[in-house]
C-alpha positions in Angstrom: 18.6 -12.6 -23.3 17.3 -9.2 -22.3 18.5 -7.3 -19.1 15.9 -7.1 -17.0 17.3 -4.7 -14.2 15.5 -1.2 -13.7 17.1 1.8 -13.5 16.9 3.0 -10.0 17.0 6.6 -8.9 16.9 8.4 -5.5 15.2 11.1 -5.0 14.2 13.3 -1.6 10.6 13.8 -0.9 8.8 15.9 2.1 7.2 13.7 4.8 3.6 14.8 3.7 4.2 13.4 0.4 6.1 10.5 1.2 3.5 9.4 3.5 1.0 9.7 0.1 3.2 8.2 -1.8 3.6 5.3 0.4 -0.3 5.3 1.0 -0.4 4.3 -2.7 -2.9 7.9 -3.2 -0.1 9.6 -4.8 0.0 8.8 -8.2 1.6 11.6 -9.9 4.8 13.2 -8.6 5.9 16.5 -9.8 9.5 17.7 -10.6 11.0 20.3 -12.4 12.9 18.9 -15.7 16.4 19.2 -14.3 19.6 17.3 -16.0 19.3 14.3 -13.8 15.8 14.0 -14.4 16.5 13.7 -18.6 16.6 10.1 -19.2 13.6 9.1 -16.4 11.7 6.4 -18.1 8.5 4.3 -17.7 10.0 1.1 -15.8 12.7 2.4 -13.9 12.2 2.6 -10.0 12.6 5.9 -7.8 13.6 5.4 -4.2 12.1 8.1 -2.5 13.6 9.0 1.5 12.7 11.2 3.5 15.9 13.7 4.3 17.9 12.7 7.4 15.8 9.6 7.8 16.8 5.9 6.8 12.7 5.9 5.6 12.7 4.8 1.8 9.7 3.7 -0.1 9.8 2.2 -3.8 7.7 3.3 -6.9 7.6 2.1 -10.4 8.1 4.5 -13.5 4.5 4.3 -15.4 5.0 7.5 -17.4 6.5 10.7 -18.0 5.0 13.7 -19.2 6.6 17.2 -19.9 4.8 20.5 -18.9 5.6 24.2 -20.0 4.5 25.1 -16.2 3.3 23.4 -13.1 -0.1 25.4 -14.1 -0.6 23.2 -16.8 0.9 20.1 -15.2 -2.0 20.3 -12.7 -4.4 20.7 -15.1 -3.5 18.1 -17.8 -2.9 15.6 -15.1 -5.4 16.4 -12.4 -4.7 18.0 -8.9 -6.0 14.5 -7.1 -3.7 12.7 -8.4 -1.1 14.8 -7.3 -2.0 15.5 -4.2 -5.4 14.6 -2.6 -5.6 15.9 0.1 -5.2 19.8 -1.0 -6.8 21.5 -3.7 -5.5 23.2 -7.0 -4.8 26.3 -6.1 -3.0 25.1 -2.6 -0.9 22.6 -4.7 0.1 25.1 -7.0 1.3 27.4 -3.7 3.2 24.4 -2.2 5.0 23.5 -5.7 6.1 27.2 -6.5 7.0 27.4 -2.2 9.8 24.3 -3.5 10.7 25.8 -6.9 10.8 29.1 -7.4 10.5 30.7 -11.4 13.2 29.8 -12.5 13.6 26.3 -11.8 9.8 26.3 -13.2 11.6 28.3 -16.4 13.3 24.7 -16.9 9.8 22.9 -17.7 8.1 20.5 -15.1 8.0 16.9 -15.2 4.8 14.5 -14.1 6.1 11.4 -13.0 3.0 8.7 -12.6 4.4 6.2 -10.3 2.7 3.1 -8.6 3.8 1.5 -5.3 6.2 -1.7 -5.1 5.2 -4.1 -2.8 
């Protein structure tokens, strides 16, 4: 008999992202390869929530994929599927506004995710 219970993490998330996420057009979150991040693993859940807010929305683990640099995150994995409603050069902007150098020193992580009903 196998265990069948996913590992579930918690994670914060902006409310522009969350509300991608939760639209199901976010397929690829981004973070930076911190310590807490090390074992993430295709199958386990993330509970995103919006800071200060009781709003939580569920993903399932597909994939993760380490990057040198955001740079190269975005293009291996494709700005749309990050975030479609802003282009390449405004993502990478918004990503490096969140983390400065060097948190990005530390690697970055894509995260493909799909929505839990």
């Amino acid at each position: 008999m196998t265990d069948t219970t996913a590992r579930v993490h918690e994670l914060n998330l902006y409310r522009q992202y969350f509300d991608l996420v939760a639209a199901g057009t976010k397929t690829i979150e981004v973070r930076v390869k911190y310590p807490h991040l090390a074992d993430l693993a295709a199958d386990d859940v993330i509970r995103f929530q919006i800071k200060g807010t009781d709003e939580t929305c569920e993903v399932q683990v597909k994939r993760v994929s380490e990057y040198l640099d955001f740079e190269a995150l975005l293009d291996g994995e494709g700005p749309a599927n990050v975030n479609p409603t802003a282009t390449r050069e405004q993502q990478l902007t918004n990503i490096r506004a969140i983390y400065p150098p060097e948190k990005e020193a530390l690697g970055a992580l894509a995260i493909e995710i799909e929505r839990r009903q």
